[in-house]
C-alpha positions in Angstrom: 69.4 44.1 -28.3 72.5 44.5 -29.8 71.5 46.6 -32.8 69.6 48.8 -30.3 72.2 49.6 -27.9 74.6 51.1 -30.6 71.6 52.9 -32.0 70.3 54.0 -29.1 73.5 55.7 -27.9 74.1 57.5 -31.1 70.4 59.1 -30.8 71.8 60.0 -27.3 74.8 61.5 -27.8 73.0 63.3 -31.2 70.3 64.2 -28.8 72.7 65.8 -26.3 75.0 67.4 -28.8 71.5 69.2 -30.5 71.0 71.0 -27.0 74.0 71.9 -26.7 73.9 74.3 -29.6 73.7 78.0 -28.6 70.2 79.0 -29.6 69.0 77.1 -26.3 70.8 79.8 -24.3 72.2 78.9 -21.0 71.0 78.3 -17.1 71.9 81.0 -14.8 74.9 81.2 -13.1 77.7 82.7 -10.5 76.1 86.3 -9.2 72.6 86.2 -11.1 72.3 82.1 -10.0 72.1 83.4 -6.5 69.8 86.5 -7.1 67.4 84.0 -8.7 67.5 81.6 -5.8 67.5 84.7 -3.2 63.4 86.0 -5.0 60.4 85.4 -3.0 59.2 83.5 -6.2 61.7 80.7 -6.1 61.0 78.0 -4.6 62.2 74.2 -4.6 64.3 75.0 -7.2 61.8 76.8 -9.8 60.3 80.3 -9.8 56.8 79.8 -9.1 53.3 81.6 -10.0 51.5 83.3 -7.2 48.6 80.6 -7.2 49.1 77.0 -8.0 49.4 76.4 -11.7 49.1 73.2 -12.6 50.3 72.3 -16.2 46.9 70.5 -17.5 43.9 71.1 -15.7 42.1 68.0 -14.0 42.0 64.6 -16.2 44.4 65.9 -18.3 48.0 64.9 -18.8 50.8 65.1 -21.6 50.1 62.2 -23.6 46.6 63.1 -24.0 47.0 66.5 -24.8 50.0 65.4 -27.2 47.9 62.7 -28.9 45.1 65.3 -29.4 47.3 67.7 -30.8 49.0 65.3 -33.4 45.7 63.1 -34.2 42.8 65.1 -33.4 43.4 69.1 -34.5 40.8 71.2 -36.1 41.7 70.9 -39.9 41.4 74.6 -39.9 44.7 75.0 -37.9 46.8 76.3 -40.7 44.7 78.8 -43.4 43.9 77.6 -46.3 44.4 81.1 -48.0 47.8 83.4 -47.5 47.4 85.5 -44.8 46.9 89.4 -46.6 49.0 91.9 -44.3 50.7 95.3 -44.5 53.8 96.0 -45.3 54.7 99.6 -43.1 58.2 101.1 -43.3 59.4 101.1 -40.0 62.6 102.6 -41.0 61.0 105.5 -42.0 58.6 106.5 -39.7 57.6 110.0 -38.9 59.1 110.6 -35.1 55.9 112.4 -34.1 53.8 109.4 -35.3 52.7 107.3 -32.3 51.7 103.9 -34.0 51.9 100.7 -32.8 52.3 97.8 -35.4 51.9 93.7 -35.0 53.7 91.0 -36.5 51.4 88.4 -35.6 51.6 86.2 -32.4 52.9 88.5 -30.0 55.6 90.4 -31.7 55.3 94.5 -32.0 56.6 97.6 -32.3 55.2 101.3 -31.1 56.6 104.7 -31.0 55.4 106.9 -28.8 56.9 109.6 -27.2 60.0 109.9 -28.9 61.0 106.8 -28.3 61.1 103.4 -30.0 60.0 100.1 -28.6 59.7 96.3 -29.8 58.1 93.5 -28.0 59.1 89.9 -28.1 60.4 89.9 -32.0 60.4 86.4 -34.1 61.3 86.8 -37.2 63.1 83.7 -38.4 59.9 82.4 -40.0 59.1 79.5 -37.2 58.3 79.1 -33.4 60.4 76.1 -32.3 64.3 75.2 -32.1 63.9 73.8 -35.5 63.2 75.0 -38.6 60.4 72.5 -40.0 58.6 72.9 -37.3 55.4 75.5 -36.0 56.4 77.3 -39.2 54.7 80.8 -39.7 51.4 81.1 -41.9 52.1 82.1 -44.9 52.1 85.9 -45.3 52.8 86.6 -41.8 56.4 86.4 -42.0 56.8 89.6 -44.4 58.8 91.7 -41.5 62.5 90.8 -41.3 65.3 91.9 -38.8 66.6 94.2 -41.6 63.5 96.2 -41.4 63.6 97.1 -38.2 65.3 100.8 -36.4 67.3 101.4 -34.0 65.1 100.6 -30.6 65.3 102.3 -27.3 63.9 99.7 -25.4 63.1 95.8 -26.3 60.7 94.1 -24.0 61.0 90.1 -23.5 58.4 88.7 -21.4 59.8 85.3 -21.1 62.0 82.8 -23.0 59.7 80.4 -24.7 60.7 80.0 -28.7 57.7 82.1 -29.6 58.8 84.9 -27.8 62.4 84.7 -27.4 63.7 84.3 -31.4 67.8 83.3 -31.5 67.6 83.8 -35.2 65.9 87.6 -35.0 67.7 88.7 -31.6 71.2 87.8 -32.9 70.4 90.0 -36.4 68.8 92.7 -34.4 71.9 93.0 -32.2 73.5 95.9 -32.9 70.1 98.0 -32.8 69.3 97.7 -29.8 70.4 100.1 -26.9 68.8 98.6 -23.9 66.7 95.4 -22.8 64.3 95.2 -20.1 63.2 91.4 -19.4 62.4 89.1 -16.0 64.9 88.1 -13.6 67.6 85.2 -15.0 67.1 85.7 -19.0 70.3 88.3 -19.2 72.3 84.8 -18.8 70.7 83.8 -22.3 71.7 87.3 -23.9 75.2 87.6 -22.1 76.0 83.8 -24.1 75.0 85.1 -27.0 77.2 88.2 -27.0 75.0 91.1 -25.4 76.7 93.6 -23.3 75.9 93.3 -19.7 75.3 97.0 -19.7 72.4 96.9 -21.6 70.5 94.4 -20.0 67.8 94.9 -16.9 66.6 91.9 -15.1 64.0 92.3 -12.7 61.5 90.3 -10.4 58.3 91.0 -10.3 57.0 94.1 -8.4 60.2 96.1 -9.4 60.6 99.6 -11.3 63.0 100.9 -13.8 63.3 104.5 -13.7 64.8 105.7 -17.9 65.0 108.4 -19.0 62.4 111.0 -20.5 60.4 110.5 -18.0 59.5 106.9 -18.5 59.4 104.2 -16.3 58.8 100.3 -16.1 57.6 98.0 -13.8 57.5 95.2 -13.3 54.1 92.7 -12.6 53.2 88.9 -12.1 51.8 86.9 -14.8 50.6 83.2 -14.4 53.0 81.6 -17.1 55.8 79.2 -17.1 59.6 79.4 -19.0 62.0 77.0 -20.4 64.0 76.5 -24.0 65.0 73.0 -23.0 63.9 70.0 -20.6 64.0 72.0 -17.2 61.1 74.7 -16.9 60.9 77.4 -14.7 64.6 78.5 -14.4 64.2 82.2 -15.5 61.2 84.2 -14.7 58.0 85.2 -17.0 57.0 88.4 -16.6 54.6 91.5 -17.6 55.3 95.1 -17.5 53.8 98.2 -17.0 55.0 100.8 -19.5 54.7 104.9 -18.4 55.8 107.7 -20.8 55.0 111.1 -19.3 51.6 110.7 -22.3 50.7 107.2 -22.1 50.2 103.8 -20.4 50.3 100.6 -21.6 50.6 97.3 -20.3 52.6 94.8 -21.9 51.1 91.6 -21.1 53.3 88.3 -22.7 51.5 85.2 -21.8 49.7 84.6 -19.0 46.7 82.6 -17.6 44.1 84.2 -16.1 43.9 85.0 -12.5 43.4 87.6 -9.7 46.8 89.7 -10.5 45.3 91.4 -13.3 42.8 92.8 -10.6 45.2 94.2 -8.6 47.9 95.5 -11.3 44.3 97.4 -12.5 44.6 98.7 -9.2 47.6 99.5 -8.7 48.6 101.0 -12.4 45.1 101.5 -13.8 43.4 102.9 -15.9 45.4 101.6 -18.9 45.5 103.2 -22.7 46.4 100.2 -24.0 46.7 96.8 -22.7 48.2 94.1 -25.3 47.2 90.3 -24.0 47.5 87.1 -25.3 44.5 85.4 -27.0 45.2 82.3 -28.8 46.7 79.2 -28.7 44.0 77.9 -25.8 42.8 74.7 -24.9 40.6 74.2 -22.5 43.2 71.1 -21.0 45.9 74.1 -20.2 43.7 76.8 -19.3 46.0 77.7 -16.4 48.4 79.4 -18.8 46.7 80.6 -21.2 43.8 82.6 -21.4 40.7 81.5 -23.4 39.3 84.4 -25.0 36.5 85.0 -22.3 38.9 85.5 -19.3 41.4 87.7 -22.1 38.5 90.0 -22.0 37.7 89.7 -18.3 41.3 90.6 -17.8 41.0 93.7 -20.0 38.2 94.4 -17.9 40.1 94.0 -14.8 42.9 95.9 -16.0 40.4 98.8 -16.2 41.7 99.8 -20.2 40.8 102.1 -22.6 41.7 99.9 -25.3 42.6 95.7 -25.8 44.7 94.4 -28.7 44.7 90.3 -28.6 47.7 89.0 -29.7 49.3 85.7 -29.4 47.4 84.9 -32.8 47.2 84.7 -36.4 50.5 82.8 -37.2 51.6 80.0 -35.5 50.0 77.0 -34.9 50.4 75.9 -31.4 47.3 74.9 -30.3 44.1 72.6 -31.5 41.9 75.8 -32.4 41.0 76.8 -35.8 43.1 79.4 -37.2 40.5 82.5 -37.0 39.2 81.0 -33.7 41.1 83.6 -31.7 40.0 86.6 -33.0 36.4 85.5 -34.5 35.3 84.0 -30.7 36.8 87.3 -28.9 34.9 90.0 -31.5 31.5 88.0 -31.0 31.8 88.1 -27.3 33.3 91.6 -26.8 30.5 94.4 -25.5 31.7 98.0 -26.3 30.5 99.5 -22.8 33.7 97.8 -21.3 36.9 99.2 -23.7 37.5 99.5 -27.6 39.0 96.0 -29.5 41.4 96.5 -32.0 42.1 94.1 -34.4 44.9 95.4 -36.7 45.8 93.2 -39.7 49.8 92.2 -39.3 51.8 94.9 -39.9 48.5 98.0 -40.2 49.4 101.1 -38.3 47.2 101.2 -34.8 47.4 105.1 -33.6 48.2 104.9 -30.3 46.2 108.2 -29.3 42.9 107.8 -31.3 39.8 106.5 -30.3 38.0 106.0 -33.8 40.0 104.2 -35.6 37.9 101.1 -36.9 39.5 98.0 -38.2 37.8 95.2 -40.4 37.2 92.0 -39.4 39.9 90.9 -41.9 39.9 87.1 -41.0 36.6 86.5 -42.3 37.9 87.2 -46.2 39.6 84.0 -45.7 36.6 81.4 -45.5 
C-alpha cells in the first residue's frame, strides 16, 4: 500500500500532464460553447445522432471488444508485403486537370474546377496521440505535408486522430486559405494558432455559399467525436460539395442509416460520393459501415460513382488488411454505380467514366 500510493499518483499526475499537451486540442468555449449548447443536436450535454447509436451493438461491451482486438485479431491485420503506391506531384499539377488522389484511410485531395481541395489529411505516419501506436502500413505514408499546394478549401469531418492529424495540420498551416468543418472544432484550430477568419463551423443542415459558384452544405452522419475521455463535444459531420460542374459528397465516417436516403433526396444524383469502408466489426456496426450497407448507402445516395476509403493503412479494426476492399469488389453489381479503387496516391479523373483500376490488393497474397 505504501509503494502503490506514491506510484500511483505519479502515473496520475503523468497521466494528466500527457493530456494536457496541445495536440489534444481544447473543449469549446465562451461564444462557440453556447452556439454548441444552443443546436437542435445537443442534448444532455453531448451532440447526438439522429437515431439512437449505441457504442457496441447488443452483447457487446468495451472489454470484450478490447480483449478481441488485443488477443483475437486476424493475423492478416498488418500486410505482410509493402504496400506499392503512386507517387503524383501535387505541386505540379496541371490547373485544368480535375483528379482526385488518396492517401489511404480517408485522406485526399481533388482539383476541380479551378480550385483545390484536401480532405481529412494525416500525414505524420500514425493514427493515435502517440507515435508507436496504429502506425501506417508501410508504403502508405509516402505523401508528406511538404508535398502538398496551396488549398482553397480543407474539409474535416470530425476530430478523431485518424482524421484530424496535429502533426500534418500544424505543417500544412500556412497553405491553407479556408476550413470548412462541424460545429465546435474551430476551438481545436483557434489553440493551435489558426486565424478565426478562416475557419467555418457549421451544424448540420447548413450551407456555405464561396465563391466561383460553389457551395457547401452541410448533412448528418451517424458517427461520434472525441480526442480525449469526453466524446461527443464537437460535432461529426458530412458535406455536400457543388462547383457550378460537379457534385460530390464528402462522406467522413458514418454508420449506416436512413440519412443517406434523404441527403440522396435532397442533393442527389451524386458524381462522386467518397464513404468510409473499413475498419468494421460487426460489435460497432452503429458507426461504421460494413461494406454491404457502404454500398447500400452509395445506392441511397443515388451516385454515379463510389470510392471506399477509410482503408488500406491503418489498423484499427479486427479485419484482415485487404478485407475492405476485397469483400466490397465481390459484392458490388455494376447496374447500381462505377467502384473505383485507386491505388494510394493514382490519379482518379474526376470527369471520366472508363477509367478502370486493378484490383491491386490481390498482388499482395
Amino acid at each position: 500500500m505504501y509503494i502503490s500510493i506514491p506510484v500511483l499518483t505519479i502515473l496520475g499526475i503523468g497521466g494528466y500532464a500527457f493530456m494536457k499537451q496541445s495536440k489534444f486540442g481544447k473543449a469549446p468555449s465562451g461564444e462557440r460553447k453556447n452556439k454548441v449548447e444552443n443546436s437542435p443536436n445537443y442534448r444532455n450535454g453531448q451532440f447526438q445522432n439522429l437515431s439512437d447509436t449505441p457504442s457496441f451493438t447488443e452483447g457487446a461491451n468495451y472489454f470484450t471488444v478490447l480483449k478481441k482486438f488485443l488477443f483475437e485479431k486476424d493475423k492478416r491485420s498488418t500486410p505482410s508485403k509493402e504496400i506499392p503506391t503512386i507517387k503524383t506531384d501535387l505541386q505540379n499539377l496541371n490547373p485544368q486537370e480535375e483528379v482526385l488522389v488518396w492517401f489511404g484511410h480517408s485522406s485526399y485531395f481533388f482539383q476541380v474546377d479551378g480550385k483545390k481541395i484536401l480532405v481529412d489529411p494525416v500525414f505524420s505516419g500514425h493514427a493515435s496521440p502517440v507515435a508507436f501506436s496504429a502506425r501506417a502500413f508501410k508504403g502508405t505514408n509516402n505523401y508528406k505535408a511538404e508535398d502538398i499546394p496551396e488549398i482553397d478549401i480543407l474539409f474535416l469531418t470530425h476530430d478523431h486522430w485518424d482524421h484530424l492529424d496535429y502533426d500534418t495540420i500544424m505543417k500544412i498551416k500556412p497553405k491553407i486559405k479556408k476550413i470548412i468543418t462541424g460545429l465546435g472544432t474551430g476551438e481545436h484550430l483557434e489553440a493551435w494558432g489558426f486565424n478565426p477568419a478562416i475557419i467555418t463551423e457549421k451544424d448540420w443542415n447548413e450551407e456555405v455559399i464561396l465563391e466561383d459558384g460553389i457551395k457547401v452544405n452541410t448533412a448528418p452522419a451517424r458517427h461520434f467525436s472525441g480526442r480525449g475521455f469526453k466524446r461527443n463535444g464537437v460535432l461529426w459531420t458530412s458535406f455536400v460539395l457543388q462547383t457550378p460542374s460537379y457534385k460530390m459528397f464528402l462522406g467522413g465516417d458514418s454508420g449506416y442509416d436512413d440519412h443517406f436516403k434523404e441527403i440522396g433526396k435532397k442533393f442527389g444524383p451524386f458524381d462522386l460520393a467518397l464513404l468510409e469502408n473499413g475498419q468494421y466489426n460487426r460489435h460497432w456496426k452503429y458507426i461504421h459501415m460494413m461494406p454491404e450497407e457502404t454500398l447500400q448507402a452509395a445506392k441511397d445516395l443515388r451516385t454515379k460513382r463510389l470510392l471506399p476509403v477509410h482503408n488500406s493503412k491503418f489498423a484499427l479494426a479486427n479485419h484482415s488488411w485487404d478485407a475492405p476492399l476485397k469483400t466490397i469488389s465481390t459484392l458490388h453489381r455494376n447496374d447500381y454505380f462505377q467502384l473505383l479503387t485507386p491505388r494510394i496516391g493514382e490519379k482518379v479523373y474526376l470527369k471520366s467514366d472508363d477509367q478502370n483500376f486493378t484490383k491491386w490488393w490481390e498482388e499482395l497474397n
